[in-house]
KESEPA-713848 format. One record per residue (C-alpha): residue number from 0; x, y, z. Coordinates in pm, whole numbers, plus 50000, padded with zeros to 5 digits. Layout:
N
NUM:X:Y:Z
...
# end
This chain:
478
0:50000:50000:50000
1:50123:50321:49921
2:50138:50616:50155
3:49939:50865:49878
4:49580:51031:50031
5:49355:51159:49778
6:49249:51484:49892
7:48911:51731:49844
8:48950:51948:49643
9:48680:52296:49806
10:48739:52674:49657
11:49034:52558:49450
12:49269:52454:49763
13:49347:52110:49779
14:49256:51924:50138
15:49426:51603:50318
16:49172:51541:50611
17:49232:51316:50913
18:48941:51120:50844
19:49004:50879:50539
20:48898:50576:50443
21:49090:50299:50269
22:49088:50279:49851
23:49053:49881:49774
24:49203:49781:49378
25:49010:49477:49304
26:49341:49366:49141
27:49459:49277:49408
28:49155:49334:49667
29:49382:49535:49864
30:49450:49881:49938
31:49587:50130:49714
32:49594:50416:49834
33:49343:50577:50126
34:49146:50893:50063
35:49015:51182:50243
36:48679:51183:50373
37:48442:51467:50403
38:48164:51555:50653
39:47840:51754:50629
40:48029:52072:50738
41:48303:51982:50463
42:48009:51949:50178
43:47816:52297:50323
44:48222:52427:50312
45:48190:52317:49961
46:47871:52436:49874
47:47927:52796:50028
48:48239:52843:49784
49:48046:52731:49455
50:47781:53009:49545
51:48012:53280:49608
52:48204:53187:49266
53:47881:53172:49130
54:47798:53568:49051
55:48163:53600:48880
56:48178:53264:48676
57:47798:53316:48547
58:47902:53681:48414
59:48201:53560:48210
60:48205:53593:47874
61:48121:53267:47681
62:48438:53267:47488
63:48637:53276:47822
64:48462:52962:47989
65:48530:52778:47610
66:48862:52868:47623
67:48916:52720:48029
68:48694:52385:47901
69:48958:52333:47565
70:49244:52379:47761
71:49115:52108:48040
72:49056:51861:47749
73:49414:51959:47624
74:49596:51894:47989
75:49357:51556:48018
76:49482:51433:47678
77:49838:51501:47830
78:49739:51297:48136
79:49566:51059:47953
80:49777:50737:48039
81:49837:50815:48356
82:49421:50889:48443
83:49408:50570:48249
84:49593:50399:48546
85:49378:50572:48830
86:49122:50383:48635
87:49281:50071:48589
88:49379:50028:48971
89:49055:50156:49160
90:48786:49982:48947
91:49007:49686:48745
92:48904:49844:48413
93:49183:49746:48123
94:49352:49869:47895
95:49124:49884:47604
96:48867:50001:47819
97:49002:50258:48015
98:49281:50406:47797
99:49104:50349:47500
100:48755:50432:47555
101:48644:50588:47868
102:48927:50858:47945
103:48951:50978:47524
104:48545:50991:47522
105:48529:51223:47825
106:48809:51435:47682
107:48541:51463:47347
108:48272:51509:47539
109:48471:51829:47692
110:48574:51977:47360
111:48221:51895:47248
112:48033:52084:47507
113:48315:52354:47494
114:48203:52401:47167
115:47876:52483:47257
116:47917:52761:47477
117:47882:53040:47253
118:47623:52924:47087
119:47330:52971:47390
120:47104:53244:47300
121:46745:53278:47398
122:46486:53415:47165
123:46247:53680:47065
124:45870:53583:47024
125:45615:53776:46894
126:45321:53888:47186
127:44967:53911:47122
128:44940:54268:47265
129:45007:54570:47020
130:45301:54792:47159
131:45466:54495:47377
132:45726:54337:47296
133:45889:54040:47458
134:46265:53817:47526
135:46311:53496:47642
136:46659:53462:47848
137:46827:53088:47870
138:47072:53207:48250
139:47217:52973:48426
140:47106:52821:48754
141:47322:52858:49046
142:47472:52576:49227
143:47495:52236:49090
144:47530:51920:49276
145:47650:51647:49070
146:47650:51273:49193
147:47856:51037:49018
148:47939:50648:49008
149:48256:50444:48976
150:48234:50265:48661
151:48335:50534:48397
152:48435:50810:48626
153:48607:51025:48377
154:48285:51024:48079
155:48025:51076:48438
156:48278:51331:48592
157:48318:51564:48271
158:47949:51569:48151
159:47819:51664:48485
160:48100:51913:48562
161:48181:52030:48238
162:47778:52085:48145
163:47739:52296:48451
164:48025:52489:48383
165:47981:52543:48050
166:47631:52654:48117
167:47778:52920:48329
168:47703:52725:48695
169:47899:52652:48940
170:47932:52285:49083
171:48030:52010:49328
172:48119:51655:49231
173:48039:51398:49491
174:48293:51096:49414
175:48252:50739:49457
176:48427:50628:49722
177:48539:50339:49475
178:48709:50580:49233
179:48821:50901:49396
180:49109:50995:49248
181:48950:50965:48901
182:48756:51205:48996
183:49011:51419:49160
184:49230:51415:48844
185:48943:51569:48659
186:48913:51841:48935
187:49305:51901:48876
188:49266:51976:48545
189:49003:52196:48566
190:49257:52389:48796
191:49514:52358:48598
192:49356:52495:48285
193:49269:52827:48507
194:48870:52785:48653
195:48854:52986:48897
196:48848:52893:49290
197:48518:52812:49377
198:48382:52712:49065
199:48416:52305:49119
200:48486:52121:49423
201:48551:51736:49438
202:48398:51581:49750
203:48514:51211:49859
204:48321:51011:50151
205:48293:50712:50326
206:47967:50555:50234
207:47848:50548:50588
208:47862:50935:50620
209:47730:50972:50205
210:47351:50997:50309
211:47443:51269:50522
212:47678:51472:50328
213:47419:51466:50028
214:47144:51543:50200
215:47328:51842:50387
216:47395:51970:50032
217:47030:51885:49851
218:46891:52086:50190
219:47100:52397:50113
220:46956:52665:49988
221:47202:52761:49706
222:47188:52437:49540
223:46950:52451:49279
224:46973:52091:49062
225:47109:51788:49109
226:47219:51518:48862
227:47283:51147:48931
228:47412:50907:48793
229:47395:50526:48959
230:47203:50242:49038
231:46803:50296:49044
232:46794:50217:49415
233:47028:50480:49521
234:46848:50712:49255
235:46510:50652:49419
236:46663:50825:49778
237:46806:51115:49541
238:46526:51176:49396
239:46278:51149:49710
240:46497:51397:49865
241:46524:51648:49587
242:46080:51649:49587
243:46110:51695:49964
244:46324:51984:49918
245:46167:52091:49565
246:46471:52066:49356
247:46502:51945:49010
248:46738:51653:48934
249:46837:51469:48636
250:46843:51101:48704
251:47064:50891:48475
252:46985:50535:48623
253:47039:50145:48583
254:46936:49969:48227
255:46843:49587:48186
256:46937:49649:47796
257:46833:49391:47512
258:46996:49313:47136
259:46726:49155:46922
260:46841:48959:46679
261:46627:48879:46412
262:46594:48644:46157
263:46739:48831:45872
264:47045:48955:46085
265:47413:48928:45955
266:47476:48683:46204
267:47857:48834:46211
268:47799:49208:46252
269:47511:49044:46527
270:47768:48831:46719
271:47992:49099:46759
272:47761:49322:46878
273:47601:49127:47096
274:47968:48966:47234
275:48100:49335:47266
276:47794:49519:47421
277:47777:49210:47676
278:48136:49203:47794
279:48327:49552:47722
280:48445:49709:48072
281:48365:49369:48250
282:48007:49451:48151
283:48037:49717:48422
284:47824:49998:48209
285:47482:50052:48241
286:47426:50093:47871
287:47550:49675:47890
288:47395:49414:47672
289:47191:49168:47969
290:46936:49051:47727
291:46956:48830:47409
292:46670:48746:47198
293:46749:48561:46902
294:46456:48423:46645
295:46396:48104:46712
296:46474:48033:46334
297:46848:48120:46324
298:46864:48051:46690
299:47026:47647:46611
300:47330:47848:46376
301:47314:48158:46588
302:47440:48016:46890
303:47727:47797:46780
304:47856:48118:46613
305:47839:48306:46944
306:48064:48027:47093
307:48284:47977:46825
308:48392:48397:46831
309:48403:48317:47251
310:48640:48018:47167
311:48826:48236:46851
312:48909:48526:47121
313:49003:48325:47449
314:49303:48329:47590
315:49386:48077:47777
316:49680:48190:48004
317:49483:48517:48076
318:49311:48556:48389
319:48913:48646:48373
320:48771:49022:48366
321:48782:49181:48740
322:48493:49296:48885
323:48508:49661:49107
324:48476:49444:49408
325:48380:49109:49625
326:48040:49212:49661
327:47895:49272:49307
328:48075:48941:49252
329:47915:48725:49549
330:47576:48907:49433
331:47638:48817:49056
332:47747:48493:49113
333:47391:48432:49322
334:47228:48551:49047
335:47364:48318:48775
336:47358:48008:49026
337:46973:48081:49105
338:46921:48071:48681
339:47106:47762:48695
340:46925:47553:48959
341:46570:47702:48807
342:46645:47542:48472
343:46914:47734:48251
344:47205:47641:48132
345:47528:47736:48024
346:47601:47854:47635
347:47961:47925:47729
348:48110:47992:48089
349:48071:47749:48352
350:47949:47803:48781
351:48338:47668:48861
352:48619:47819:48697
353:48889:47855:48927
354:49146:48115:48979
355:49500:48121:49171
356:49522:48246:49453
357:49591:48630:49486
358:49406:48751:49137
359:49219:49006:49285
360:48818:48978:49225
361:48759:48837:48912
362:48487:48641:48739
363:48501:48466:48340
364:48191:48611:48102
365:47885:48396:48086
366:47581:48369:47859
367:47333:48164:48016
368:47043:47991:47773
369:46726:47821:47860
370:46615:48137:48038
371:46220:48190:48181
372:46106:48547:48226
373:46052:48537:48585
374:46365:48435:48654
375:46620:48735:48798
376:46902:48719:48611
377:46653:48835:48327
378:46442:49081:48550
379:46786:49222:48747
380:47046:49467:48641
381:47383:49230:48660
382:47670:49485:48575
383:47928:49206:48526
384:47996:48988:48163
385:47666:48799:48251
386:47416:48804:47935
387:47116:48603:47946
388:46955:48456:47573
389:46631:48398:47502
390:46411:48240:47173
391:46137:48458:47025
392:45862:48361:46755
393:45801:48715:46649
394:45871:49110:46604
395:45563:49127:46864
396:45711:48885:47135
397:46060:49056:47098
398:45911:49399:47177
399:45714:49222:47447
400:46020:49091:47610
401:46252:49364:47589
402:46024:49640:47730
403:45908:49371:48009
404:46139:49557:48194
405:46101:49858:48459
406:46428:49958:48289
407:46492:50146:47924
408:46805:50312:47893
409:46956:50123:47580
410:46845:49840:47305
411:46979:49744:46979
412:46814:49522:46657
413:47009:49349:46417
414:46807:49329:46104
415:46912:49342:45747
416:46602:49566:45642
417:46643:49928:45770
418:46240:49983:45754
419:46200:49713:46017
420:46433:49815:46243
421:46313:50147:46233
422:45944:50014:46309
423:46107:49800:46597
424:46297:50100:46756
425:45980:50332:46738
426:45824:50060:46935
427:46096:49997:47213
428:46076:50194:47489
429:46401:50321:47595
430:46610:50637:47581
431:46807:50505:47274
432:46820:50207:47009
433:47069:50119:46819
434:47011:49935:46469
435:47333:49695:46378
436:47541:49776:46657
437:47611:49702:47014
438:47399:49854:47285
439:47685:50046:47429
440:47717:50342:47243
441:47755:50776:47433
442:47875:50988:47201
443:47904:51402:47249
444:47655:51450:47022
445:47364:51254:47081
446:47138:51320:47379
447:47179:51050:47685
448:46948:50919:47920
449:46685:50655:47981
450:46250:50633:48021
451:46105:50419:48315
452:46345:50334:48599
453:46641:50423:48367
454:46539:50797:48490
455:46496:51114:48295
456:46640:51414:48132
457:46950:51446:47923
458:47342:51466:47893
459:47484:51555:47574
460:47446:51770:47315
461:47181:52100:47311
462:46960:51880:47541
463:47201:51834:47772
464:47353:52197:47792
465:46989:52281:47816
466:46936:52071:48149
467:47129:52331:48303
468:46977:52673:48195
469:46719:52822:48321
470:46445:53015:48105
471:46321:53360:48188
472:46049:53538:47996
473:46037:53960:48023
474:45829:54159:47828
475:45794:54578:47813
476:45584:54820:47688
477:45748:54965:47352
# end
């Protein structure tokens, strides 16, 4: 264990606190490094210097706040191996995933919002009344108090900080405990690049004291919207508390995503998709492939092809994906071994691979067949390589079964004729579909988010600059 303490980061001074809390690498399922931990009077600390940067930050010019966003993507993209490791040791991401896909997305998604900036403008309606004229202002809101999970921390930390900012708010980021210096690297940069003090604050907390620290901040009066992004259960508490204090909050949530493959599909571009949008990041993404439906016509050649592309990319002498930690896997693993006993069975993985001793938490993919409706490894968000298949008659059933889900954040089709795939995605209810590619897919330009217990509102693009603007109609006598 080293002896590094990740610190706060409140009105642009770092802070090392005496109360930390231990940083566990799932590579090794020890400690990494420890980080600070904040209390309620820490968060109101925090939330007292975002209001008074507030006035200052919301009256700078557009061009100005661009020019601070370009040059944090510029310093990130500097960084970028280096964040890449942050990545790599709290949460077990690899490589590919975190040097190649989550850190250079978020530094896109910065240049992409940057871009933005100057381009908010309200507008200038015509009123009924002769001799009155009107404007509509888009201003920005205040405070902003932005939650954020573990599992891409760079892509989560940048579109809720950089949106704010760009917007011309102020903000806090409340870390997971799981990946807090991600999400301190991203407040470094910002600092870096020359945002002023105030303007974004990193908080880091021991998930005993996180109820409390959140709540001290949702109950304050200069925080005016919050934005989370995590599991549905945690979202649910976020959410009651924002009604209780009347605060709006954009809820990006959990997603129980299905690829339908149907009988017409390239069965290559559909095994890849499915095989990638199952297992990229250790599944760990919300926008994950959990759900297979295959027609029950190309199911028999289907399948085999599935296996043999499993059997094509294995490598034997590698060790298994990690998971973030022991309790996802011990929760996963009940979930797949409850399928199992009820009736499924195993397309490729099996319930007893073995590992040596000191691999850190780690668990090899599995697609499970023979899967009934009821059962919860279809019904239940997994968040590891887990995929579950299922047999469908028709483009009815399909739709059935993918939107018999409280979740829609993500689907995708495989079809060879555009029209239906259109018809199917118009049907599906979830925040995106994709047609001939995986279900993973957050790019700076198209609006994110989910319908049903995937949450609401946007990130990305005008939608998601507009999440943080507020509208203001005046009108005046001419």
């Amino acid at each position: 264990m080293t002896t590094i303490n990740v610190p706060l980061i409140i009105n642009g001074q770092e802070e090392h606190l005496s109360s930390t809390f231990d940083v566990i690498s799932p590579y090794t399922n020890e400690p990494c490094w420890t980080s600070s931990s904040a209390s309620p009077q820490d968060a109101i600390r925090a939330v007292e210097a975002a209001d008074a940067a507030f006035p200052a930050w919301s009256q700078t010019k557009p061009a100005a706040r661009r020019d601070v966003l370009l040059k944090t993507a510029d310093l990130l993209e500097q960084r970028l191996e280096q964040n890449a490791e942050y990545m790599r040791t709290e949460m077990g991401a690899d490589v590919g995933a975190s040097q190649g896909f989550v850190v250079p997305l978020a530094i896109r998604m910065l240049r992409e919002v940057a871009s933005r900036i100057t381009s908010i403008c309200g507008s200038v309606p015509v009123v009924e009344a002769e001799g009155q004229s009107a404007m509509v202002f888009k201003e920005p809101m205040g405070v902003i108090l932005g939650i954020v999970p573990w599992n891409a921390p760079y892509v989560f930390g940048i579109r809720s900080a950089a949106c704010a900012l760009a917007a011309g708010n102020t903000t806090i980021l409340k870390s997971s405990e799981l990946t807090p210096r991600c999400y301190w690297a991203i407040g470094r940069a910002f600092e870096d690049a020359g945002l002023p003090a105030g303007c974004l604050n990193v908080l880091h907390c021991r998930p005993t004291d996180a109820p409390d620290v959140v709540n001290a901040m949702i109950e304050h009066p200069a925080v005016r919207k919050i934005n989370f992004t995590g599991s549905t259960a945690v979202g649910r508490k976020i959410a009651r508390s924002c009604g209780q204090n009347l605060k709006p909050c954009l809820m990006e949530l959990g997603g129980k995503n299905s690829s339908i493959v149907c009988k017409d599909a390239d069965l290559t571009t559909a095994v890849q998709g499915v095989l990638a949008g199952a297992f990229l990041n250790s599944g760990q993404i919300c926008m994950a492939t959990d759900r297979i439906l295959v027609h029950s016509s190309i199911a028999p050649t289907f399948i085999p092809a599935l296996q043999k592309a499993l059997a094509a990319g294995a490598d034997t002498s590698a060790l298994p994906p990690t998971l973030v930690n022991t309790a996802s896997k011990t929760r996963v693993e009940a979930l797949i071994s409850s399928a199992v006993e009820a009736g499924a069975h195993f397309i490729s993985g099996s319930a007893d691979a073995k590992l040596p001793a000191g691999s850190g938490v780690r668990m090899a993919p599995a697609i499970l067949g023979g899967v009934k409706e009821e059962m919860p490894v279809w019904q239940e968000e997994s968040f590891a390589s887990v995929a579950a298949c299922m047999t469908f008659e028709s483009e009815e059933e399909a739709i059935r079964l993918a939107n018999g889900s409280g979740y829609g954040l993500s689907a995708s089709v495989f079809t060879e004729d555009l029209r239906r795939g259109l018809a199917m995605a118009k049907k599906i209810q979830s925040g995106a579909v994709h047609i001939n590619s995986m279900t993973i897919h957050d790019e700076p330009v198209l609006p994110h988010g989910g319908v049903k217990n995937s949450g609401w509102g946007r990130f990305n693009a005008e939608e998601g600059l507009n999440e943080f603007l507020s509208t203001k109609s005046v009108t005046w006598m001419d």
